[in-house]
C-alpha positions as a Markdown table, in Angstrom:
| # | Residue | x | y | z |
|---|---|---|---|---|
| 1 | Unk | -41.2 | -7.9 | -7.3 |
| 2 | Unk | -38.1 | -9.4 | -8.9 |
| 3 | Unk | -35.1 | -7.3 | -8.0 |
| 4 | Unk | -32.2 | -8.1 | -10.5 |
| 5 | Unk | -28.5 | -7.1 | -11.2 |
| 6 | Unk | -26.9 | -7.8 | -14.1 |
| 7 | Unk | -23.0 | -8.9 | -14.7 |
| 8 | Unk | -20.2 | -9.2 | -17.2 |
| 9 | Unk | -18.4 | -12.5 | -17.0 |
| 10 | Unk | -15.2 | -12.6 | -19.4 |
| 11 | Unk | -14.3 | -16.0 | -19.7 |
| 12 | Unk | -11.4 | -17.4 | -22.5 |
| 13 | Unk | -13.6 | -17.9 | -25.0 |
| 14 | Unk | -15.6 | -14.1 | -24.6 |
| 15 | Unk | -17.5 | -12.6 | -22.8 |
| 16 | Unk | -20.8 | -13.1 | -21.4 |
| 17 | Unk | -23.8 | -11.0 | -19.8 |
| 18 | Unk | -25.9 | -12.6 | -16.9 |
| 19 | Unk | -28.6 | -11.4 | -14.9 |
| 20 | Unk | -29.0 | -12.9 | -11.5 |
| 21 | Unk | -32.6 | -12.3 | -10.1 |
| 22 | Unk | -34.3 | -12.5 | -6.9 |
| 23 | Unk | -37.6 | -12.3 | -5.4 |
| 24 | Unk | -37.8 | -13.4 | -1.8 |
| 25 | Unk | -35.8 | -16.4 | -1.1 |
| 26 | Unk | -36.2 | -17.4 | -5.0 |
| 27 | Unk | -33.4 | -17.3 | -7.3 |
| 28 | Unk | -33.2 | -17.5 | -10.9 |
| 29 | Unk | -29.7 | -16.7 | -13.7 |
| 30 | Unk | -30.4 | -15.7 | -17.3 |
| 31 | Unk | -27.2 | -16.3 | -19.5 |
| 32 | Unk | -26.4 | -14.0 | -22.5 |
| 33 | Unk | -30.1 | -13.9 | -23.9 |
| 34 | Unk | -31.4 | -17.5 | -22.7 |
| 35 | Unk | -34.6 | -18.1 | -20.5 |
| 36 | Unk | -34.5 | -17.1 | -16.8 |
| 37 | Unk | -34.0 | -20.0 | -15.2 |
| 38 | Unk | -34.5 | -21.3 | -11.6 |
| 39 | Unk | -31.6 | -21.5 | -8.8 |
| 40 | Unk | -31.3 | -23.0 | -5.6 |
| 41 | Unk | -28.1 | -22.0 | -4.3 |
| 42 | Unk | -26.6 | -22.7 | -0.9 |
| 43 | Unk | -22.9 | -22.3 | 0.0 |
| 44 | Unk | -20.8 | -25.1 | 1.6 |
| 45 | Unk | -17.4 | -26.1 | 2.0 |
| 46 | Unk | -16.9 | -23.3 | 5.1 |
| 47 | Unk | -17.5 | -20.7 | 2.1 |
| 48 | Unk | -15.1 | -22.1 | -0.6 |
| 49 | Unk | -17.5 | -23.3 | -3.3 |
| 50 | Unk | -21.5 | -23.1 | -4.1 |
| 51 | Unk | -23.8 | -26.1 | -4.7 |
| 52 | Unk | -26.1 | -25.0 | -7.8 |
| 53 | Unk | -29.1 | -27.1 | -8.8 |
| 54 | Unk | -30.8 | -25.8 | -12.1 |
| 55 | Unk | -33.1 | -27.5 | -13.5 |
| 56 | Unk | -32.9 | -31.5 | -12.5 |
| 57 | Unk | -29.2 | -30.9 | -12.3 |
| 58 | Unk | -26.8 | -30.3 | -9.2 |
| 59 | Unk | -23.2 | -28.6 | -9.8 |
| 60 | Unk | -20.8 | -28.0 | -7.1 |
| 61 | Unk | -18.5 | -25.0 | -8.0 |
| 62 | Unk | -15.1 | -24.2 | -6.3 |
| 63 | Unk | -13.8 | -20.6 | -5.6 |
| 64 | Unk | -10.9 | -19.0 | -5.5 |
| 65 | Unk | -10.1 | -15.9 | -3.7 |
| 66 | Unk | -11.0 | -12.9 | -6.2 |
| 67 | Unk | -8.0 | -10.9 | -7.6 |
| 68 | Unk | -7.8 | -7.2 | -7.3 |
| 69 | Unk | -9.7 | -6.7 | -10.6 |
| 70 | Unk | -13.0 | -9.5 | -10.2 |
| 71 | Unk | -11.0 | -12.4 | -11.1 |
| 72 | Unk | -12.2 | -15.8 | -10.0 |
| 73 | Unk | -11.1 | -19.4 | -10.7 |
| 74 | Unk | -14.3 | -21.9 | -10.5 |
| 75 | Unk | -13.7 | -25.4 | -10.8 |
| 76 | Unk | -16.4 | -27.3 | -12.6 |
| 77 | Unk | -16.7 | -30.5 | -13.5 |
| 78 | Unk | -13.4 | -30.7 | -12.3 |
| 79 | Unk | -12.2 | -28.4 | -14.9 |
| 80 | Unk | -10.3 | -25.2 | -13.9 |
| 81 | Unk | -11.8 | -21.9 | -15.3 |
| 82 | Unk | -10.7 | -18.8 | -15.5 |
| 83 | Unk | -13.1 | -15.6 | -15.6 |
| 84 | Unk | -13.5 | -12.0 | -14.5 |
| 85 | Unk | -17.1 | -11.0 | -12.8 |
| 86 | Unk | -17.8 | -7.2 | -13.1 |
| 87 | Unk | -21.4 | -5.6 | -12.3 |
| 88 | Unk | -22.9 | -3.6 | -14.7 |
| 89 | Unk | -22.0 | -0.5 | -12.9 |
| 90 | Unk | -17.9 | -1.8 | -12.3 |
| 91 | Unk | -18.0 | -2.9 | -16.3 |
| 92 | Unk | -18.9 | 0.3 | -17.3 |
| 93 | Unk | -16.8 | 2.2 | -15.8 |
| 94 | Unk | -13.7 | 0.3 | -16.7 |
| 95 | Unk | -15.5 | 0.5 | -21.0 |
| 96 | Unk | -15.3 | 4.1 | -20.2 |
| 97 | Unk | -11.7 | 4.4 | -19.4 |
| 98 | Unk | -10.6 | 1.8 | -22.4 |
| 99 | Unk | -9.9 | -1.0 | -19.9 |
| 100 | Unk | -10.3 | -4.8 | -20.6 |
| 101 | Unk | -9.2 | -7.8 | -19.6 |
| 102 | Unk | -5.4 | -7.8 | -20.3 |
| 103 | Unk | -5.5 | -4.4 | -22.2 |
| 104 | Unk | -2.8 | -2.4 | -19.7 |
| 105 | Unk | -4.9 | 0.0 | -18.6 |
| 106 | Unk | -5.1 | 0.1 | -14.4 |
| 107 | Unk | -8.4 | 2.0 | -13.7 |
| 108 | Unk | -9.6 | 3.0 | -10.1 |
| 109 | Unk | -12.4 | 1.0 | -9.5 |
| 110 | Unk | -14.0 | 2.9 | -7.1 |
| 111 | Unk | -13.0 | 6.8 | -5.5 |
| 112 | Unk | -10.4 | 6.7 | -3.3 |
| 113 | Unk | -7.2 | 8.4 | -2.1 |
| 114 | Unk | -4.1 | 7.6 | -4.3 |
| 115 | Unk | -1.6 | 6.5 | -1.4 |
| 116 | Unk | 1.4 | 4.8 | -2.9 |
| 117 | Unk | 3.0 | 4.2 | -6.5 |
| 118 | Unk | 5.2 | 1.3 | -6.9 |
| 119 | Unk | 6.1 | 2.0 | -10.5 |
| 120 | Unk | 7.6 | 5.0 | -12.9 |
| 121 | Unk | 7.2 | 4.8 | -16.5 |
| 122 | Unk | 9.4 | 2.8 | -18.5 |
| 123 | Unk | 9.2 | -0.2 | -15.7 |
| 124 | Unk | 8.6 | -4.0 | -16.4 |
| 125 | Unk | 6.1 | -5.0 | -14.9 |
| 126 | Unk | 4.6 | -8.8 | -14.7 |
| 127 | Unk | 0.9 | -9.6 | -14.4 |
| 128 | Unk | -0.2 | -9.3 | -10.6 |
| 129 | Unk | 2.4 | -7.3 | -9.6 |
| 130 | Unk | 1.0 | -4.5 | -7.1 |
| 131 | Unk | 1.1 | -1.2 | -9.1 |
| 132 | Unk | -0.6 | 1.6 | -6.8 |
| 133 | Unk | -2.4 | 1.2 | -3.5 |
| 134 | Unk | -5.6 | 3.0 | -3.1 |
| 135 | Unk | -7.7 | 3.6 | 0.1 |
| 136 | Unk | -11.1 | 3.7 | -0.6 |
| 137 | Unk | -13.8 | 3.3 | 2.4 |
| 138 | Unk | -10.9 | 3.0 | 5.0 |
| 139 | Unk | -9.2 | 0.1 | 3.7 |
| 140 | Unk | -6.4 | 0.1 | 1.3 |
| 141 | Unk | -6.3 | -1.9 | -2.1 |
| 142 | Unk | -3.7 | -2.9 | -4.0 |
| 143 | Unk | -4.1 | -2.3 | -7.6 |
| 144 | Unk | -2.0 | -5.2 | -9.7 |
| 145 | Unk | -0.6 | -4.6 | -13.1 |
| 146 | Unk | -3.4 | -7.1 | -15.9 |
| 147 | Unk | -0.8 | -8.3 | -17.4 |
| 148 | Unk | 3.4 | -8.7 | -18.2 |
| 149 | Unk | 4.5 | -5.6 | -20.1 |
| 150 | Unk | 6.1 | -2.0 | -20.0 |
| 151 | Unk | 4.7 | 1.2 | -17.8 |
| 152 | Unk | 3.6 | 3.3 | -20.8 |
| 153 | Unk | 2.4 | 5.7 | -18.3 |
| 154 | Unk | 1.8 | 6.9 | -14.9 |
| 155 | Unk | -1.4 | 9.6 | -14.7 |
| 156 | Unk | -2.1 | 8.8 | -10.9 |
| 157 | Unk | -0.8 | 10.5 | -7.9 |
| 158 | Unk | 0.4 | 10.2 | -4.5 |
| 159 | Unk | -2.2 | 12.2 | -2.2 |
| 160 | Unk | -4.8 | 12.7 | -5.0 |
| 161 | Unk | -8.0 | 11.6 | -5.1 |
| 162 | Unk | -9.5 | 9.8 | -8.0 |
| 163 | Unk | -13.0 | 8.5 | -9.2 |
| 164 | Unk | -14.5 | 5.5 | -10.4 |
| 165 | Unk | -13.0 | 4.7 | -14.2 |
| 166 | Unk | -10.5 | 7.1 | -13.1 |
| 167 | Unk | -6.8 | 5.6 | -15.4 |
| 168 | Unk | -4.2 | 5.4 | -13.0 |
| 169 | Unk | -1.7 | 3.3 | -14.8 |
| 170 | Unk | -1.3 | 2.5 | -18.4 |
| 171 | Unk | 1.2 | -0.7 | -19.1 |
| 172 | Unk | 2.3 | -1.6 | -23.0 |
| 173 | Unk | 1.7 | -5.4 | -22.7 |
| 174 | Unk | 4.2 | -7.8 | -24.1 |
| 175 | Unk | 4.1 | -9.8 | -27.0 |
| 176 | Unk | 2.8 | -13.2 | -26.9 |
């Protein structure tokens, strides 16, 4: 029985819906609403970057480290590209609360504890400045602002609890 979990990727040019399933040690990606196709994955590079055959075809992808929102830079084909990778579960919950990539609005992406604000409204703010630090699962997070722009508002709170979706922080972006 194939198990399967599907993903939003938002890349510069939109966004895209994958589905990555496995049965066993078998593998196989379906882009937006192309054919299931085949994997064999296998990490190298001490965990820095993924060598994908599909098909006839090999592709060795570089990773960066993820930002605090899914953010990833793969380099392919010696290209640099930019894109966000959110389950199904993670994209909804940020569709619910009116967030998208670049839109201002800092959701909590899971339930945690609210421990610190580092902003008040009326702020500047650039894009991946820390913003609120939440502790979810014993570990504390640090939430970054999406983008460059102006604290609109603050809903979160020191010592409150929040759930997944939950808006924290809204920020006006900037022009341009």
């Amino acid at each position: 029985m194939w198990m399967k979990k599907r993903y939003l990727l938002r890349t510069p040019d939109g966004e895209h819906r994958a589905v990555v399933a496995r049965q066993g040690d078998q593998l196989a990606v379906q882009l937006d609403d192309g054919a299931l196709r085949d994997v064999d994955a296998v990490v190298v590079h001490n965990g820095r970057a993924l060598s994908l055959r599909i098909g006839n075809r090999v592709h060795l992808v570089h990773l960066s480290v993820a930002g605090p929102r899914g953010e990833v830079t793969a380099t392919l084909l010696g290209r640099p590209l930019e894109l966000t990778v959110l389950d199904e579960l993670h994209a909804l919950a940020l569709g619910a609360a009116g967030a998208t990539a670049g839109s201002g609005v800092v959701a909590a992406e899971i339930p945690g504890l609210v421990i610190e604000i580092r902003v008040r409204e009326g702020q500047t703010v650039k894009r991946g400045e820390p913003i609120v630090v939440l502790e979810a699962m014993k570990m504390q997070n640090e939430l970054a602002a999406p983008c460059d722009g102006v604290v609109a508002s603050v809903t979160a709170q020191a010592g409150r609890t929040v759930n997944a979706g939950d808006t924290l922080v809204v920020i006006t972006p900037s022009a341009g």
